[in-house]
Short mmCIF file of the C-alpha atoms (twelve columns), coordinates in Angstrom:
data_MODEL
# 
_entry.id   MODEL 
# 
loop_
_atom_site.group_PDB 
_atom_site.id 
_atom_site.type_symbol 
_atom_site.label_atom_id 
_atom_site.label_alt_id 
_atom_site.label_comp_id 
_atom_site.label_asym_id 
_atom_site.label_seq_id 
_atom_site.Cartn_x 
_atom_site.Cartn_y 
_atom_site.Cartn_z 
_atom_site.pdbx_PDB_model_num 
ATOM 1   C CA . UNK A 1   1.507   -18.984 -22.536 1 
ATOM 2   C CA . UNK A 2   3.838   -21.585 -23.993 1 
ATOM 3   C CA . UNK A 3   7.550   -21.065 -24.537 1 
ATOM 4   C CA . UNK A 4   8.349   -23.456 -27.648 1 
ATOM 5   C CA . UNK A 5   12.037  -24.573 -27.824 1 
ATOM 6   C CA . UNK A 6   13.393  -28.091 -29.349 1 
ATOM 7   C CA . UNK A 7   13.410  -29.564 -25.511 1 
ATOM 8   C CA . UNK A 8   15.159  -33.249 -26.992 1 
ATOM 9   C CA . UNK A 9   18.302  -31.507 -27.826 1 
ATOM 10  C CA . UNK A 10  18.344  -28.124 -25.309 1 
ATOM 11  C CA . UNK A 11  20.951  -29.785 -22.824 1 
ATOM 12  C CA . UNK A 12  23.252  -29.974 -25.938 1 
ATOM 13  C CA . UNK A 13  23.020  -26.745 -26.791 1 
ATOM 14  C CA . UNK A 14  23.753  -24.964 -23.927 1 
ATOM 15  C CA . UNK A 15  25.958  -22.865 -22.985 1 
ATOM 16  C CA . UNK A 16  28.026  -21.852 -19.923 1 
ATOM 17  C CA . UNK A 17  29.533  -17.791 -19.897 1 
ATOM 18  C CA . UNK A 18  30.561  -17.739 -16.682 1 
ATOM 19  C CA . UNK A 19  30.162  -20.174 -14.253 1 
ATOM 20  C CA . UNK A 20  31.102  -17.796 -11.482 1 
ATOM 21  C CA . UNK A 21  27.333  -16.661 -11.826 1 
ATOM 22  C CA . UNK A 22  23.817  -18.219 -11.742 1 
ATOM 23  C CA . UNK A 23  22.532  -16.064 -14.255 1 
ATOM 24  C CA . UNK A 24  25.257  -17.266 -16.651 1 
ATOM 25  C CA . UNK A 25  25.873  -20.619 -16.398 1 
ATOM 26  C CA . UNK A 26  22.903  -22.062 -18.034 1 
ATOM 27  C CA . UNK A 27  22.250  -20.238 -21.725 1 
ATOM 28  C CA . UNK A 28  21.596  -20.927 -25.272 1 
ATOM 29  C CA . UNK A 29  21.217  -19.095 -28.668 1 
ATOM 30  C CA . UNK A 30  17.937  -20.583 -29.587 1 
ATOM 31  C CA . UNK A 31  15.484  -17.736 -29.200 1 
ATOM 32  C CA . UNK A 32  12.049  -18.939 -27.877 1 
ATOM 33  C CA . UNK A 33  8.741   -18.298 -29.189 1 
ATOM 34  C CA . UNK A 34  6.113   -17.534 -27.398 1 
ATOM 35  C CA . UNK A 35  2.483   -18.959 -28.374 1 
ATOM 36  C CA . UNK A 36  -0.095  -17.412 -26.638 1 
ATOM 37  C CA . UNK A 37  -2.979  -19.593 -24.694 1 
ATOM 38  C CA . UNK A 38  -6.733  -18.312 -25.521 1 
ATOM 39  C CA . UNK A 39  -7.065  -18.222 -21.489 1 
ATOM 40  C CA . UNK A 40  -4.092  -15.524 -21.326 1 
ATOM 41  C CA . UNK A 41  -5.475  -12.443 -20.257 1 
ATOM 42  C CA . UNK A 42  -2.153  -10.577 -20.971 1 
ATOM 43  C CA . UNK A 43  0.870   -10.788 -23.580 1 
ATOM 44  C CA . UNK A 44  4.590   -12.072 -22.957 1 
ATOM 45  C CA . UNK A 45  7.718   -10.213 -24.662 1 
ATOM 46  C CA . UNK A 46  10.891  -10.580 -25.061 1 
ATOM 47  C CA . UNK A 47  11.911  -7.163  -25.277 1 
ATOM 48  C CA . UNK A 48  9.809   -3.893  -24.374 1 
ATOM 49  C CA . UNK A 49  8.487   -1.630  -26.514 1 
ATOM 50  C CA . UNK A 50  10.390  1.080   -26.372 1 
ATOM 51  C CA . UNK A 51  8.574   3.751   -23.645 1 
ATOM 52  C CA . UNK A 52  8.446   7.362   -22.700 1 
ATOM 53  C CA . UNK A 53  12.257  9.164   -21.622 1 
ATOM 54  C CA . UNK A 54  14.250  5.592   -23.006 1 
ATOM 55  C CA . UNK A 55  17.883  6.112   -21.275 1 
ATOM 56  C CA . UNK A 56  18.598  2.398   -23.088 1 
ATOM 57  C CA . UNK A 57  17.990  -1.510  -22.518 1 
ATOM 58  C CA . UNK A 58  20.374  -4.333  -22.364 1 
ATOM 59  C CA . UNK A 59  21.266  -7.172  -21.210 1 
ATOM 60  C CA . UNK A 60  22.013  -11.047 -22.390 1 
ATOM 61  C CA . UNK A 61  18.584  -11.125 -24.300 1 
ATOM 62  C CA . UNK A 62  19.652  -7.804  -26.613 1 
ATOM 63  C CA . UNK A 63  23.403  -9.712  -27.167 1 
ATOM 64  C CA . UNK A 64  21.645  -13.115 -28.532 1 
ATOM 65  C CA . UNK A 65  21.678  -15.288 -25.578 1 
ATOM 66  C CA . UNK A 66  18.602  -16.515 -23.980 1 
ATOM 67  C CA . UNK A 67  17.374  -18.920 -20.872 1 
ATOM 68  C CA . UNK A 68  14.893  -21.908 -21.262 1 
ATOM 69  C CA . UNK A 69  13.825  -24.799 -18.526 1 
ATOM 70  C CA . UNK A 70  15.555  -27.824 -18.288 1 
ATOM 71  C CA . UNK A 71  14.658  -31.314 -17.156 1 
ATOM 72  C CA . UNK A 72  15.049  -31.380 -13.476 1 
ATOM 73  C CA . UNK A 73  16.171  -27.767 -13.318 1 
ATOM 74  C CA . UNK A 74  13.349  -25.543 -14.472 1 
ATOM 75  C CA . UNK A 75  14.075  -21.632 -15.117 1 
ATOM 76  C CA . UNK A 76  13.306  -19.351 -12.121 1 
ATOM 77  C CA . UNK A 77  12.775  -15.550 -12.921 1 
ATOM 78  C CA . UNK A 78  14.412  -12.909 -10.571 1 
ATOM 79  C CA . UNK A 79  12.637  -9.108  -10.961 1 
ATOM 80  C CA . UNK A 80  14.170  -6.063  -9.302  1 
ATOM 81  C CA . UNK A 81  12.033  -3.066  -9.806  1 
ATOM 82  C CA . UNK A 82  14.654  0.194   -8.864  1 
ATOM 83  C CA . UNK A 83  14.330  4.369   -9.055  1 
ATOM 84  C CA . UNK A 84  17.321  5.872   -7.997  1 
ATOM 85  C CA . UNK A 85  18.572  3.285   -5.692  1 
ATOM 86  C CA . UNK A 86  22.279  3.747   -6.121  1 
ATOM 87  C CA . UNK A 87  22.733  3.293   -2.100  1 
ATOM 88  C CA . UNK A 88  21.550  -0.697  -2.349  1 
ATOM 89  C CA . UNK A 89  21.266  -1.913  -5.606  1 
ATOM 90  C CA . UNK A 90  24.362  -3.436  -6.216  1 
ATOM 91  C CA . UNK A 91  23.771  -5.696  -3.179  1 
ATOM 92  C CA . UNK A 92  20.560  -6.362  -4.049  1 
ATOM 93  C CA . UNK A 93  21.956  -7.832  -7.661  1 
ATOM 94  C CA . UNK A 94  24.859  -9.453  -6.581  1 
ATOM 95  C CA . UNK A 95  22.169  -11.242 -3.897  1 
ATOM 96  C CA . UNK A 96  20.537  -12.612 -7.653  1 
ATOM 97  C CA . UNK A 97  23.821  -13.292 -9.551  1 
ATOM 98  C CA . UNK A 98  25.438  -15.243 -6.623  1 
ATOM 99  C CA . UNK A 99  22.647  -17.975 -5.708  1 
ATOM 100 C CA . UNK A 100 23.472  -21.215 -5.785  1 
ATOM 101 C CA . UNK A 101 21.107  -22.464 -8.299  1 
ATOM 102 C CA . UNK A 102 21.802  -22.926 -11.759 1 
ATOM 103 C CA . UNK A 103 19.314  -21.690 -14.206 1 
ATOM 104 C CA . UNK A 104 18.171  -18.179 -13.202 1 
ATOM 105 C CA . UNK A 105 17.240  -15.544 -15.206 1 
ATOM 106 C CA . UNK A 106 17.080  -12.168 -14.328 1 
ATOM 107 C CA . UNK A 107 14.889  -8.852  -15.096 1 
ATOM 108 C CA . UNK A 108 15.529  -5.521  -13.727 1 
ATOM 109 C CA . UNK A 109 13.266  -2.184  -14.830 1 
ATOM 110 C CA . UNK A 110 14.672  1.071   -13.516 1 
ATOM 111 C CA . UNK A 111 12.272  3.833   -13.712 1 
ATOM 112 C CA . UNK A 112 14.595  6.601   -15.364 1 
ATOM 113 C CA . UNK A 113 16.497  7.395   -12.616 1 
ATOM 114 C CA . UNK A 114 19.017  10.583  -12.595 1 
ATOM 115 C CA . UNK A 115 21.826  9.260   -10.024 1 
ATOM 116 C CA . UNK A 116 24.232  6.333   -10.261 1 
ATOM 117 C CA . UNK A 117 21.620  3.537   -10.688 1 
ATOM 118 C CA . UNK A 118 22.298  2.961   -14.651 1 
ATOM 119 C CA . UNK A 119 25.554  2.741   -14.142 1 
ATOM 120 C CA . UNK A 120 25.312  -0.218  -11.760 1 
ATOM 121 C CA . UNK A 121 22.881  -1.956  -13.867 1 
ATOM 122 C CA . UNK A 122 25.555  -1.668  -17.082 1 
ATOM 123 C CA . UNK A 123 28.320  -2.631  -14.949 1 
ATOM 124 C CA . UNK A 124 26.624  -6.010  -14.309 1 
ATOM 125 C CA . UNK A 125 24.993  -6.414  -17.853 1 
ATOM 126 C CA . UNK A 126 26.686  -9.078  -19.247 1 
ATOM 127 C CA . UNK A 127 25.186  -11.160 -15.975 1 
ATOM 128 C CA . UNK A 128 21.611  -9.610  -16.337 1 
ATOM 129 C CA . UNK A 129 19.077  -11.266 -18.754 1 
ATOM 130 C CA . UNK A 130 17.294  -7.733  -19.504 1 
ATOM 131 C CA . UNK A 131 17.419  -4.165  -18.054 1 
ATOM 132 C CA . UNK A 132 15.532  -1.431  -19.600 1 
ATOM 133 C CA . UNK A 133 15.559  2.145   -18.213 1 
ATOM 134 C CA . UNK A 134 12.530  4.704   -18.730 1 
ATOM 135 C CA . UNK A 135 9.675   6.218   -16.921 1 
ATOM 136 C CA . UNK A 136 6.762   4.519   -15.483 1 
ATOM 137 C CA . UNK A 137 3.715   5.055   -13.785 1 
ATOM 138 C CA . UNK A 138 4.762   3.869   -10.738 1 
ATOM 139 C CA . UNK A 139 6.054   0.661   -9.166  1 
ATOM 140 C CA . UNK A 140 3.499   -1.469  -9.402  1 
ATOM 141 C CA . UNK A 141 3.750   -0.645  -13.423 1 
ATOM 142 C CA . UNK A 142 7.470   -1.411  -13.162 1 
ATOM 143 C CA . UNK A 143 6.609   -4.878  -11.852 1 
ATOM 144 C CA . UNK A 144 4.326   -5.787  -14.752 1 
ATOM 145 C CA . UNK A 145 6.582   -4.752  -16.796 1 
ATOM 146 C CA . UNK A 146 8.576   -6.942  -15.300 1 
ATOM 147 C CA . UNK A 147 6.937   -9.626  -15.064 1 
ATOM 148 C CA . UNK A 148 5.626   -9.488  -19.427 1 
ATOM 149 C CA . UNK A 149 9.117   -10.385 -19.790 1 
ATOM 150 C CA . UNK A 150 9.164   -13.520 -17.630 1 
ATOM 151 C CA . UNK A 151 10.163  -16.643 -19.427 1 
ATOM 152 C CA . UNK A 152 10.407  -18.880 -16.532 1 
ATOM 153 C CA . UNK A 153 7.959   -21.402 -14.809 1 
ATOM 154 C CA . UNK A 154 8.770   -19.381 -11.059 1 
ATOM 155 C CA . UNK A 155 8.799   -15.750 -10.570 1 
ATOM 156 C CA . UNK A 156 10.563  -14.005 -7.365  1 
ATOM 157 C CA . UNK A 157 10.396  -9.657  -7.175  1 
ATOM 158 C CA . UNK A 158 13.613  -8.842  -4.640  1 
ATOM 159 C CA . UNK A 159 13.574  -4.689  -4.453  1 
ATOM 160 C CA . UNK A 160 16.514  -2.509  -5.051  1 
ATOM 161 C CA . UNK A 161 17.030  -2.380  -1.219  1 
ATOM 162 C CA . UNK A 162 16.476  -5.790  -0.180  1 
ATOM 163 C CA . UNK A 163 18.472  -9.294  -0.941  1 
ATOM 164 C CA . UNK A 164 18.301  -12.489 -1.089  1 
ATOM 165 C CA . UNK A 165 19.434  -15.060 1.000   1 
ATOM 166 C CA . UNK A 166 22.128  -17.268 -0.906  1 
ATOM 167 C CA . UNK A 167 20.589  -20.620 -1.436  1 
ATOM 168 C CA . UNK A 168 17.146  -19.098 -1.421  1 
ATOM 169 C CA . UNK A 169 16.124  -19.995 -5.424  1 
ATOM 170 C CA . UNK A 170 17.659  -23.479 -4.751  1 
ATOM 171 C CA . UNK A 171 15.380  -23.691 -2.023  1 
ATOM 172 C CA . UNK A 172 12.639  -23.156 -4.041  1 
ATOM 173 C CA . UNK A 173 13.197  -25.287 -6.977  1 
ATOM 174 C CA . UNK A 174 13.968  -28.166 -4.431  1 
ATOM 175 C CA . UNK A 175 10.069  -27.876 -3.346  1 
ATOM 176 C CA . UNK A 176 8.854   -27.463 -6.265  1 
ATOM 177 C CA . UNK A 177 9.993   -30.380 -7.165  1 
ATOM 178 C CA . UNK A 178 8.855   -32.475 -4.371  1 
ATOM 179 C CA . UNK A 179 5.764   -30.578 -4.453  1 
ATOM 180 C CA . UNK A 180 4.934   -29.316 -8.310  1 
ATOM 181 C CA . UNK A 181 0.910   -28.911 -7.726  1 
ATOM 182 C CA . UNK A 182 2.049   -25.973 -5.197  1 
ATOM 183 C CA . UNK A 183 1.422   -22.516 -7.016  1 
ATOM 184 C CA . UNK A 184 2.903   -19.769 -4.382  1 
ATOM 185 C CA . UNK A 185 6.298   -20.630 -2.147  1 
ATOM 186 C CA . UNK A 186 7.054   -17.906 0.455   1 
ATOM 187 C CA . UNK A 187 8.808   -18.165 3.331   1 
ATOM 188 C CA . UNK A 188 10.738  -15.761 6.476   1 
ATOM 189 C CA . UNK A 189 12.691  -12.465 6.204   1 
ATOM 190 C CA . UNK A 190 14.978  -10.981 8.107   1 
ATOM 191 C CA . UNK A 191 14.089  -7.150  8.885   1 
ATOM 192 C CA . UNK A 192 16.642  -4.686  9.597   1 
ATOM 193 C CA . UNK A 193 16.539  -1.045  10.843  1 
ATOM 194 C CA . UNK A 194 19.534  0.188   10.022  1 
ATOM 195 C CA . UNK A 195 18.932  3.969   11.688  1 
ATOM 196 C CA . UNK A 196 19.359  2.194   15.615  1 
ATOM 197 C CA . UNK A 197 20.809  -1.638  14.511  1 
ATOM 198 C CA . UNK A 198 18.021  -3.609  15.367  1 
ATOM 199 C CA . UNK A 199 16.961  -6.732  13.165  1 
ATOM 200 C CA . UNK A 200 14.489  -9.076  13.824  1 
ATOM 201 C CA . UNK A 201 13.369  -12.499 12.266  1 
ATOM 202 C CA . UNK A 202 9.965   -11.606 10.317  1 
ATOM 203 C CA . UNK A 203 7.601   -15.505 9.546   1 
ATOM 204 C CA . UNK A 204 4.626   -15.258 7.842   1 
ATOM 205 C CA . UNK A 205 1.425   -15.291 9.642   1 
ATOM 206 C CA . UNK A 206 -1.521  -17.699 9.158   1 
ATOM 207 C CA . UNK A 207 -3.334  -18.009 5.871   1 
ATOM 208 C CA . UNK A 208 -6.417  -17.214 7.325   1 
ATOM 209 C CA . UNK A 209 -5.118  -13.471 8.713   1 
ATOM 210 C CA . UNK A 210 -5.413  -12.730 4.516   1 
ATOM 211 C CA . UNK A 211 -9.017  -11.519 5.484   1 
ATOM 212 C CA . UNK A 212 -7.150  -8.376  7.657   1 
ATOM 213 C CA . UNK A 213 -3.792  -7.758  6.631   1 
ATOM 214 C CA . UNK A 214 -0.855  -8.920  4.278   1 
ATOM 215 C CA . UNK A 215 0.259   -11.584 6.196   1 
ATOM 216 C CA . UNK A 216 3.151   -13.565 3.928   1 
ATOM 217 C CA . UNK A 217 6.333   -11.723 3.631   1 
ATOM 218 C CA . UNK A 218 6.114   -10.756 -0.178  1 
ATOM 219 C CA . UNK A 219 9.961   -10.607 -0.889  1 
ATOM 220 C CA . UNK A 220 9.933   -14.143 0.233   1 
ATOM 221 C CA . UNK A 221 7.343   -15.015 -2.731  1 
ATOM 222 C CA . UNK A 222 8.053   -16.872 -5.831  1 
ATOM 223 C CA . UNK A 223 4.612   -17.752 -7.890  1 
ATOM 224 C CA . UNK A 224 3.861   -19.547 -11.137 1 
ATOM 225 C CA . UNK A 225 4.336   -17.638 -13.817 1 
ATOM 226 C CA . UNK A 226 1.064   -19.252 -15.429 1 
ATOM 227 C CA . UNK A 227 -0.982  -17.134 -12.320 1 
ATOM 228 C CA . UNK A 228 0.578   -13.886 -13.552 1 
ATOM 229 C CA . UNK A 229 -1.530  -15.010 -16.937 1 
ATOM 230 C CA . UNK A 230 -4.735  -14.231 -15.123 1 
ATOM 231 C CA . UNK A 231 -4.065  -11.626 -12.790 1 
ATOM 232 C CA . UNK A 232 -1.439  -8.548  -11.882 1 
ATOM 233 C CA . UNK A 233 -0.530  -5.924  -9.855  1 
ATOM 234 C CA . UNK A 234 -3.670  -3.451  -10.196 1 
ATOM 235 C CA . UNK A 235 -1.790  -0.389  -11.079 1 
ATOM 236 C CA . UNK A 236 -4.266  1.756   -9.717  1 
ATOM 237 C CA . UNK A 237 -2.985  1.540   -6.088  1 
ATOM 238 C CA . UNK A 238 -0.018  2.887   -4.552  1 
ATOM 239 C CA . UNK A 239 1.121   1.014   -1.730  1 
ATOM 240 C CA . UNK A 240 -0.976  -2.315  -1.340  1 
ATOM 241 C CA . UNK A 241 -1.095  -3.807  -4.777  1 
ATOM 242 C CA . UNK A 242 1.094   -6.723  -3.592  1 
ATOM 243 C CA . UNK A 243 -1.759  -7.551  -0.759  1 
ATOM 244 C CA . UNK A 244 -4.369  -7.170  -3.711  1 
ATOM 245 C CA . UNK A 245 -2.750  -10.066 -5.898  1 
ATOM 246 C CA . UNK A 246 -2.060  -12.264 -2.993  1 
ATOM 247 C CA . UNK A 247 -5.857  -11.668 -1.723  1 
ATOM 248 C CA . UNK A 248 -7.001  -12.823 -5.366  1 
ATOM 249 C CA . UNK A 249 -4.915  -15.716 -5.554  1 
ATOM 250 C CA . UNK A 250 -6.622  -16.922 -1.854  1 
ATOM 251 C CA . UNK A 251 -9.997  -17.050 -2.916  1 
ATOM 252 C CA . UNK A 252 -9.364  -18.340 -6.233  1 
ATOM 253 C CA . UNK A 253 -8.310  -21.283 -4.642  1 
ATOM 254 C CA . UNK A 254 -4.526  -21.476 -5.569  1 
ATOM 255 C CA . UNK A 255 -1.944  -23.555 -3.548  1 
ATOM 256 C CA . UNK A 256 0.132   -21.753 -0.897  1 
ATOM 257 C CA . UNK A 257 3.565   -23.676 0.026   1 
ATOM 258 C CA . UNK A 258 5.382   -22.402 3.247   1 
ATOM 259 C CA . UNK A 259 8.716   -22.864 3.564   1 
ATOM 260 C CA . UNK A 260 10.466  -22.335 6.840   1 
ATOM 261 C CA . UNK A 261 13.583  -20.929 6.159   1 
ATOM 262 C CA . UNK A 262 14.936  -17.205 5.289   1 
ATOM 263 C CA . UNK A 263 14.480  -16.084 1.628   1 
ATOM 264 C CA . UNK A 264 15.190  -12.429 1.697   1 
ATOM 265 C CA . UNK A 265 16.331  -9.296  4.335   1 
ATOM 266 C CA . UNK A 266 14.378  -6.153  3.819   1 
ATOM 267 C CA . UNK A 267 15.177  -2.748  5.131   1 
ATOM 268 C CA . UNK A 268 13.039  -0.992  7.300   1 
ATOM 269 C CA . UNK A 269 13.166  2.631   6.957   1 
ATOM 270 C CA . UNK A 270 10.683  3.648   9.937   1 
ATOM 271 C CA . UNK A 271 8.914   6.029   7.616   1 
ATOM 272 C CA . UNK A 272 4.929   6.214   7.953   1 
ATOM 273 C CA . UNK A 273 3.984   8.903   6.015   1 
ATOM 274 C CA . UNK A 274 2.652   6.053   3.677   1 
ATOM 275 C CA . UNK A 275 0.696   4.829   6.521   1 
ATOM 276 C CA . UNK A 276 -2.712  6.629   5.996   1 
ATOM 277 C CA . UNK A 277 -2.427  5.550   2.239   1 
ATOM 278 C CA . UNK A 278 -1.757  2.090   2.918   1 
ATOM 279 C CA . UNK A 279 -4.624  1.796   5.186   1 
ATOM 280 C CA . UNK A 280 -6.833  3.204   3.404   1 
ATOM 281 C CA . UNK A 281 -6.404  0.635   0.350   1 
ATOM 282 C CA . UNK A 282 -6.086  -2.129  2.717   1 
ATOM 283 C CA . UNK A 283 -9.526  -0.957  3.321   1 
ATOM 284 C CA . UNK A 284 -10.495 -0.962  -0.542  1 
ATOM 285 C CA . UNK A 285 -8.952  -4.668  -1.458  1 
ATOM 286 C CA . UNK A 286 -10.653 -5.773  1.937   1 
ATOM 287 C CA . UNK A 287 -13.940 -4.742  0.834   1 
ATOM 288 C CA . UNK A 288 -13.479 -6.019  -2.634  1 
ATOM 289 C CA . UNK A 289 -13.320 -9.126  -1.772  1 
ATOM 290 C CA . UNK A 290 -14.486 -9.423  1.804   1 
ATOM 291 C CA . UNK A 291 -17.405 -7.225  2.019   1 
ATOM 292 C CA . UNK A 292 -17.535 -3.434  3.629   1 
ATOM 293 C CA . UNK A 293 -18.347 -4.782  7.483   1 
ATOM 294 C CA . UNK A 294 -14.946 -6.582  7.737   1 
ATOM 295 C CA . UNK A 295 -13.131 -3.650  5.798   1 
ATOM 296 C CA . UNK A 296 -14.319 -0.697  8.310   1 
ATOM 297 C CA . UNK A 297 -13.696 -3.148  11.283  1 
ATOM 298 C CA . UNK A 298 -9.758  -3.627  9.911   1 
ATOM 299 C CA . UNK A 299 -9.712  -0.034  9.098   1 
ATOM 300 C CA . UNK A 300 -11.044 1.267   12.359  1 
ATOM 301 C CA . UNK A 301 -8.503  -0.929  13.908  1 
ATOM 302 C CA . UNK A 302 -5.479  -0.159  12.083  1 
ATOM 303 C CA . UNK A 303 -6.357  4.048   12.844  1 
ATOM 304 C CA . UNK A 304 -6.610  3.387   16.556  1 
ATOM 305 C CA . UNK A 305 -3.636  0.918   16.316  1 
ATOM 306 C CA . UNK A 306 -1.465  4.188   14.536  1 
ATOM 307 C CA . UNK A 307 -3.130  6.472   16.930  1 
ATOM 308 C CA . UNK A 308 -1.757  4.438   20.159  1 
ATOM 309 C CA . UNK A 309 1.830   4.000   18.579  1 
ATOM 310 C CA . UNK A 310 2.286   8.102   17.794  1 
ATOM 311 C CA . UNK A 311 1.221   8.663   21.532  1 
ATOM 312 C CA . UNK A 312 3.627   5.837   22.989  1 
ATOM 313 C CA . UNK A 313 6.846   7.452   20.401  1 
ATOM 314 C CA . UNK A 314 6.467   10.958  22.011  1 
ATOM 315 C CA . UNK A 315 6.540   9.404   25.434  1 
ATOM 316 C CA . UNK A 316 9.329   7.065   25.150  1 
ATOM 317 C CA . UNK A 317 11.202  8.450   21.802  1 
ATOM 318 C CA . UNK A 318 11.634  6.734   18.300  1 
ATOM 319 C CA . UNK A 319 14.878  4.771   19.272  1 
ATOM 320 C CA . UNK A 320 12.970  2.912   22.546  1 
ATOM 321 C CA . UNK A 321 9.772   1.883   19.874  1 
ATOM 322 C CA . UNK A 322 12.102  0.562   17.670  1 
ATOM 323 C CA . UNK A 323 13.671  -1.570  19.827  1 
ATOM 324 C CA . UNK A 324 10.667  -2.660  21.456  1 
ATOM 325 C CA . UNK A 325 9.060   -3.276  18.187  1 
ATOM 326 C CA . UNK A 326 12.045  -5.471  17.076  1 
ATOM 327 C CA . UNK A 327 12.184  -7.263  20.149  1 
ATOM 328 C CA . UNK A 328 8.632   -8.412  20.891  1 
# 
């Protein structure tokens, strides 16, 4: 995909709304096209078409004013995926609008959701590039939704209850620019357990662990958008899609940049009644790509693992496994 705008003259022609806001302070009136490459396997918009139960769309892209990448300070993407996530979205978008970097554009797809979520989103519209609310088929769907709207060279996915560190885009574009042959950026996490108070510092573990588990920290990632032109999220699973698209990336040879410093805080809920789910497609993407052996051995493991750890929480009681959990 190529985004054609009259680069010579863009610094000219820009245009500042607010320059409280990242997502503001950087925007123009020239509307891009987009020329598609013959090795695209999928199709960049600017706007959705419009999908099943609509509740509306928005944002600075419906009002005229669009983003583009500028010498020196190219234009990172910010997606939020949400479904009735009144509790923790508005922290999770003020997170996006209050980085310190200067050219972000941001993307959020609510699945049609019934409480106070659309009202957040349209009390921050005039700092939100596009926001479309409707069903889906899940959130993996929402996030390639999300990401057929992406008109910048980086794309990060922060959930509606997780945030961003402050400086964390700035962080990025600072090694991307020391390092532009680097494809996939991720970094630490802070995890939080809200339910007993416990945090704990989450870092990615070694590359090589990709053969057995997820083991970057995904709300830390920001990829190319040019990867998302080959693959996605495979909609067909549930829980692990995210591992699926990192695991294809790996083999395919891309670049991996770690950065040690905290991108993002996630919420940890203690719910597991996804567990048996997620195994089991850890299981499928592991024998995809890694053959069945290595997938039953994980899978085995991972069972016995859960086994052990429902034993241990009757004996000792939820609060004393979380803490010991957050503090090994």
């Amino acid at each position: 995909m190529k985004i054609l705008l009259i680069q010579s003259s863009m610094e000219k022609k820009m245009l500042c709304l607010d320059k409280a806001f990242s997502t503001t302070r950087q925007i123009t009136k020239q509307k891009p096209v987009i020329e598609a490459q013959s090795e695209d396997k999928f199709e960049s918009v600017l706007f959705l078409p419009e999908g099943e139960g609509r509740q509306g769309e928005g944002g600075l892209r419906t009002q005229g004013y669009f983003k583009a990448s500028l010498k020196d300070k190219p234009l990172i993407t910010v997606i939020t995926v949400v479904f009735n996530g009144e509790q923790y979205l508005e922290e999770t978008i003020l997170s996006v609008i209050n980085q310190t970097y200067d050219n972000i554009e941001y993307v959020v797809i609510d699945g049609g959701s019934t409480d106070g979520t659309l009202n957040i989103i349209k009390k921050y519209e005039d700092k939100i590039d596009y926001w479309v609310s409707e069903r889906d088929n899940g959130i993996y769907n929402a996030f390639n939704k999300g990401i057929s709207l992406v008109m910048g060279g980086f794309v990060g996915i922060i959930n509606a209850d997780d945030y961003y560190a402050r400086n964390a885009v700035q962080t990025v574009v600072e090694e991307h620019l020391k390092n532009p042959g680097i494809d996939i950026f991720y970094a630490n996490m802070y995890l939080y357990n809200e339910k007993f108070g416990e945090k704990k510092l989450i870092r990615p573990k070694s590359l090589k662990e990709i053969e057995n588990e997820m083991c970057l920290n995904h709300p830390t990632c920001f990829i190319k958008n040019d990867l998302y032109k080959v693959y996605r999220f495979d909609e067909k699973l549930s829980l692990a899609a995210d591992f699926d698209l990192i695991v294809y990336f790996y083999i395919h040879s891309y670049s991996f940049g770690y950065i040690d410093k905290v991108f993002a805080h996630m919420r940890d809920s203690g719910a597991s009644s996804g567990y048996f789910i997620s195994a089991y497609e850890t299981y499928f993407v592991i024998r995809k790509y890694f053959g069945f052996y290595k997938a039953s051995k994980v899978y085995l493991k991972r069972i016995v693992k859960k086994i052990i750890k429902s034993i241990v929480v009757l004996i000792i009681g939820e609060k004393k496994w979380i803490m010991m959990r957050f503090r090994d």
